[in-house]
C-alpha positions as CSV (number, residue, x, y, z in Angstrom):
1,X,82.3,101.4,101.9
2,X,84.0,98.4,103.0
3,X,82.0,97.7,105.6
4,X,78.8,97.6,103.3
5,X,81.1,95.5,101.9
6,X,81.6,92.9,104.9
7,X,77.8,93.2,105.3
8,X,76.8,91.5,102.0
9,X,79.1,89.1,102.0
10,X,78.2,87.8,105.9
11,X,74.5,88.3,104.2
12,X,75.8,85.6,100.9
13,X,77.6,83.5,103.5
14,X,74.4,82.5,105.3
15,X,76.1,84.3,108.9
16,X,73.9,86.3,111.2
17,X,74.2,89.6,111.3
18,X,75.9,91.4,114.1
19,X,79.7,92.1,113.5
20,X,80.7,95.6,114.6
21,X,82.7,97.4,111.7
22,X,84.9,100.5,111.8
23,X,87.2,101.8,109.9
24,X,90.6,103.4,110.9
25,X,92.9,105.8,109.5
26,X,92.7,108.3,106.3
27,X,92.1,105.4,103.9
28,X,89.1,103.9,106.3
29,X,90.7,100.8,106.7
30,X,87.8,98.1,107.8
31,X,88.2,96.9,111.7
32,X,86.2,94.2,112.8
33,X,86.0,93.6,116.7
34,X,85.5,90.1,117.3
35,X,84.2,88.7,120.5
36,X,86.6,85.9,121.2
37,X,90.0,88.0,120.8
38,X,92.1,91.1,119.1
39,X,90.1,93.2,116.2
40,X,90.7,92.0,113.3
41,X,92.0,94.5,110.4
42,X,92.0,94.7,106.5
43,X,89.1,93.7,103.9
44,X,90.9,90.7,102.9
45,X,92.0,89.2,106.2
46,X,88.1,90.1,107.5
47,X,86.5,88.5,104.7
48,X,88.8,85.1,105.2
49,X,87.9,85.3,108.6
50,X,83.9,85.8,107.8
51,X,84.7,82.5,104.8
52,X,86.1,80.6,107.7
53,X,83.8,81.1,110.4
54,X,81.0,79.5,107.6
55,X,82.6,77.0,107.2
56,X,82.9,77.3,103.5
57,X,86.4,77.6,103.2
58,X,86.5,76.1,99.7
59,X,86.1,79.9,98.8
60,X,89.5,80.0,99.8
61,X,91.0,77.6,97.1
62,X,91.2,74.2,96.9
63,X,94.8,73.4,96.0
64,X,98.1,75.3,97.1
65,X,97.5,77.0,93.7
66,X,94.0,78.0,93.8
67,X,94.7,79.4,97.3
68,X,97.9,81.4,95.7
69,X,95.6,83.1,92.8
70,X,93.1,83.5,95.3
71,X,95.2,85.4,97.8
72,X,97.2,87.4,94.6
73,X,93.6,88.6,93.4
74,X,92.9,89.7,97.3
75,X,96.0,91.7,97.3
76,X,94.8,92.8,93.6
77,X,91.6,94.3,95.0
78,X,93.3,95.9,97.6
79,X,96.1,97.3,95.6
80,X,95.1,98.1,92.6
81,X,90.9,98.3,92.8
82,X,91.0,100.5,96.2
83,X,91.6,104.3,95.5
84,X,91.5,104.4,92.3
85,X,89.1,106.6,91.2
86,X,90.9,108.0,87.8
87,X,88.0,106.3,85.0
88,X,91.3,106.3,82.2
89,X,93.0,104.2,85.0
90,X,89.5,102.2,85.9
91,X,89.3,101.5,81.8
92,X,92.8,99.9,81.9
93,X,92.4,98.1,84.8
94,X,88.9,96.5,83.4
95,X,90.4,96.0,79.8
96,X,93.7,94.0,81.5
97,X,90.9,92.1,83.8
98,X,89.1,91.5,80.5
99,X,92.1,89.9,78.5
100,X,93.1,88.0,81.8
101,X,89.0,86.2,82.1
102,X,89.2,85.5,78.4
103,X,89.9,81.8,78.8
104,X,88.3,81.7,82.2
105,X,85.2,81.4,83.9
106,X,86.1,82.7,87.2
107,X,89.5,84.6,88.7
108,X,90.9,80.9,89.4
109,X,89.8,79.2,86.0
110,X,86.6,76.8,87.0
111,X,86.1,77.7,90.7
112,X,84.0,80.7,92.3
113,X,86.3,81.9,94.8
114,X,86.6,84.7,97.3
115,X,88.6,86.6,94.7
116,X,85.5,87.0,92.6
117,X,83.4,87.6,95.4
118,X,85.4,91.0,96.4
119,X,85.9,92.0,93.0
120,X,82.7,92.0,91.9
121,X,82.0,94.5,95.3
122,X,85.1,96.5,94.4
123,X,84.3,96.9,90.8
124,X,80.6,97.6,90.8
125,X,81.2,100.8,91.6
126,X,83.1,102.0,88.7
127,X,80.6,99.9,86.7
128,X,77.4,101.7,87.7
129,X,79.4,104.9,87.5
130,X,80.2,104.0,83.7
């Protein structure tokens, strides 16, 4: 899954295709193997990677703070999105995520960000399912 994943957002990115995705361990944990050094592992720390090597790191945050919620809705996705697949549990999560974007536009306030980016792919599964 996460590899699809990796896929479309290299695709939205504008990067050529051509990184080589596994996954490792019981919870297929993405691996990407990277030509110029050590695999790299995790969705997050991946997708960073794949935002940095388009040079469009301002999917990253643009202040220390932006970068902060940014990397807490990473850990988020990971944590809390990943392996859930209980839909009274998906409801909650989607009704707090609901209260939270209230006064926002994006998972940052006015600024698309990585964090939405993921989420989106996390959630649209339970969302199609619903």
């Amino acid at each position: 899954m996460a590899a699809a994943e990796l896929a479309l957002l290299e695709k939205s990115l504008g990067l050529s295709k051509g990184n080589k995705y596994s996954a490792q361990g019981e919870r297929q944990i993405p691996v990407l193997q990277t030509n110029n050094g050590p695999s790299l592992t995790g969705l997050t720390t991946i997708a960073a990677h794949l935002v940095k090597q388009a040079n469009k790191e301002y999917l990253l945050g643009s202040t220390a703070e932006e970068k902060a919620i940014v990397q807490q809705w990473l850990e988020y996705r990971v944590t809390r999105v990943d392996g859930n697949s209980n839909k009274d549990d998906i409801r909650i999560l989607l009704k707090d995520l609901n209260s939270y974007l209230e006064d926002k536009v994006y998972l940052t306030g006015y600024n698309f960000t990585l964090a939405d980016i993921l989420l989106y792919y996390g959630l649209h599964r339970f969302i199609f399912s619903f």
